[in-house]
C-alpha positions as CSV (number, residue, x, y, z in Angstrom):
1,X,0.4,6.3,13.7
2,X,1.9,7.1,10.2
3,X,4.1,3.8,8.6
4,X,7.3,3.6,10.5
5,X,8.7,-0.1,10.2
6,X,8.6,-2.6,7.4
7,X,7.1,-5.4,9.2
8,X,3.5,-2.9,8.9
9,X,4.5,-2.3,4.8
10,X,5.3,-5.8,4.6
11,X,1.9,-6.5,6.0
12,X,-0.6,-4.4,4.1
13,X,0.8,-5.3,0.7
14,X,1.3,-9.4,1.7
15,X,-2.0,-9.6,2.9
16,X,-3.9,-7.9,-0.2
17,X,-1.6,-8.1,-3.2
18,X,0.7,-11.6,-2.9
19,X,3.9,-12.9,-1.5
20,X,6.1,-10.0,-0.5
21,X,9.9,-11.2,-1.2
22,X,10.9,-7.9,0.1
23,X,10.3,-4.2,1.2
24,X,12.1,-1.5,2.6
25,X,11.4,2.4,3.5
26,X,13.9,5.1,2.7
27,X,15.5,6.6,5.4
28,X,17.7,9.9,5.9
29,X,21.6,8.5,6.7
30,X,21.9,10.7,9.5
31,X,18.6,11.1,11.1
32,X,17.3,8.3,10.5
33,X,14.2,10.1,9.7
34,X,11.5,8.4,6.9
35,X,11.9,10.2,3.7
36,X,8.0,9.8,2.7
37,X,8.9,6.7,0.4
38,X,9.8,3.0,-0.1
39,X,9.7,0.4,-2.1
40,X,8.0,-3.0,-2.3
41,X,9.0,-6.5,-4.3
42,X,6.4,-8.5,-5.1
43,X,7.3,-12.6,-6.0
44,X,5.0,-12.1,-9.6
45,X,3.6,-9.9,-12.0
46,X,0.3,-10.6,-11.4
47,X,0.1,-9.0,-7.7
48,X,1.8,-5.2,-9.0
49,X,-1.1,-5.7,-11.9
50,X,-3.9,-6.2,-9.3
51,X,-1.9,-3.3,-7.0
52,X,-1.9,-1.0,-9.4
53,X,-5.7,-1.6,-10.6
54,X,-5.9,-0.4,-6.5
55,X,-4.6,2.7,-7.2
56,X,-7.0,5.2,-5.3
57,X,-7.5,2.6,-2.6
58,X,-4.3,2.3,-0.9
59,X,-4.4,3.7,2.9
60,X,-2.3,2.5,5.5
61,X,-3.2,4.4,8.9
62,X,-5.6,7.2,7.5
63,X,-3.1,7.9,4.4
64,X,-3.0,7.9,0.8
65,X,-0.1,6.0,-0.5
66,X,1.0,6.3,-4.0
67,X,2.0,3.1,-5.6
68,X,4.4,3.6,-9.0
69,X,6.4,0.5,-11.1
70,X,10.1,1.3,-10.1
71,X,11.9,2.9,-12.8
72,X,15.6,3.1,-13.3
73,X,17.0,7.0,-13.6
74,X,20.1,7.4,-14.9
75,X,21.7,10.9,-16.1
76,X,20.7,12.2,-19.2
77,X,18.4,9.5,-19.6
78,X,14.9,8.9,-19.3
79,X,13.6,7.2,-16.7
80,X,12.8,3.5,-18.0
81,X,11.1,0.3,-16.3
82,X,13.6,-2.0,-13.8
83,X,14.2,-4.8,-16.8
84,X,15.2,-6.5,-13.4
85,X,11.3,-6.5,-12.3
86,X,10.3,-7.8,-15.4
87,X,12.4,-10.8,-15.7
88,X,11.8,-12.2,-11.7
89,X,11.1,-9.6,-9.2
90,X,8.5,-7.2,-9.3
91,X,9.2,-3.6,-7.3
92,X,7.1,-1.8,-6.4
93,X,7.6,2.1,-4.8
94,X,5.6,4.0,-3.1
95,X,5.0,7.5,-1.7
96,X,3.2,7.3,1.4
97,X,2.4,11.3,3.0
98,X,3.7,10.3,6.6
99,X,7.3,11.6,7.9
């Protein structure tokens, strides 16, 4: 079973890392269909530190997930940290191999 509802993100990252306030996974508009990615928003800093010092030990149902700060991409631009996690959220994406 590969990571196909948020109520199974919301779990693995709650349980090990601190309050969730929120988390969603990308889906295709018309299929529905994950896209292999999501995002999670942590209540403080301190639990996307202890995540990301976690790095090679994320696994939800026998996969690797990939756990990155979010980072805002705008044209022409490089990409730069959400300035919107820093202040009072904390987001969180990831990129989980399932589909």
């Amino acid at each position: 079973m590969c990571i196909r509802d948020r109520a199974q993100l919301f779990n693995y990252f709650n349980e090990k890392y601190g309050k969730v306030v929120e988390c969603a996974i990308v889906r295709d508009k018309e299929s529905r269909r994950s896209k292999g990615f999501g995002f999670v928003t942590f209540e403080t800093e301190d639990s996307i530190t202890k995540e990301i010092a976690d790095f090679y030990k994320h696994e939800i149902d026998g996969k690797w997930i990939e756990c990155k700060r979010a980072l805002i991409k705008e044209a022409g631009i490089a990409p730069q940290v959400n300035p919107a996690a820093q202040v009072s959220k904390h987001s969180l994406p990831f990129a989980p191999a399932f589909g």
